[in-house]
Steps between C-alpha positions, in 0.01 A plus 500: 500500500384820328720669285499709181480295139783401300463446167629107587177464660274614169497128391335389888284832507350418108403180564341628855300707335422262255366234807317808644281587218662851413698392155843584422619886487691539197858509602545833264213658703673384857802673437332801390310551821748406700772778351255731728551269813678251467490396909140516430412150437509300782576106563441264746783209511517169692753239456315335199489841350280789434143487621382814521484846270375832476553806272430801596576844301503849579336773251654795701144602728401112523619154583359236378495118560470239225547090487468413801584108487589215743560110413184385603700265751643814689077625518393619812872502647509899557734541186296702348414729752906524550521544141248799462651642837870533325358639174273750702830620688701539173232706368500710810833546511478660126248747647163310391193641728301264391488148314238358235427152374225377231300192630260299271132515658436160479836448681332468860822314664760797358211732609479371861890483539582882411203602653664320796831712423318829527435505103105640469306507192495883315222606290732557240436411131738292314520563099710317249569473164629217295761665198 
């Protein structure tokens, strides 16, 4: 089942991202992107619990998609193609017209599956600063 996150399911999502690679998002952090939209994040539940998650926010002119992460049992099931689907629709339905994500180069598998979803590679340059 796909539904919307509860805050009962922080404890399953924390240690999914944990298994996947991605590290914990501070729970102070969470809530403060969520206040903007809250039915947002996105999980994927079976009847051993949640399996699946995605975030996605919405900056007023963009959506965007981050941490993207499935038990590495539920792999290659569809759920994350469901998953991405829901969170796509939610940020339709606010009015989005179009949806980023940030994917690592050297990422080729994350690379091949959203280029697989439509997702192509823009020349864009990304610039940070640690502080």
């Amino acid at each position: 089942m796909i539904r919307a996150f509860d805050w009962p399911d922080l404890p399953a999502v924390a240690t999914l991202w944990e298994t996947t690679g991605q590290g914990v998002l501070r729970e102070a952090e969470l809530r403060a992107t969520l206040a903007h939209g809250p039915d947002l994040m996105v999980v994927a539940e079976e009847s051993t619990g949640v399996v699946g998650v995605v975030l996605g926010t919405f900056d007023g002119r963009r959506g965007w998609i981050h941490r993207l992460a499935v038990d590495p049992s539920h792999r290659r099931s569809g759920l994350a193609t469901a998953l991405v689907a829901e969170v796509e629709r939610r940020l339709a339905d606010r009015g989005a017209p179009r949806i980023n994500l940030l994917v690592l180069p050297e990422n080729a598998a994350a690379l091949t599956f959203w280029q697989r979803l439509g997702y192509l590679p823009h020349p864009d340059v990304l610039c940070s600063k640690a502080v």
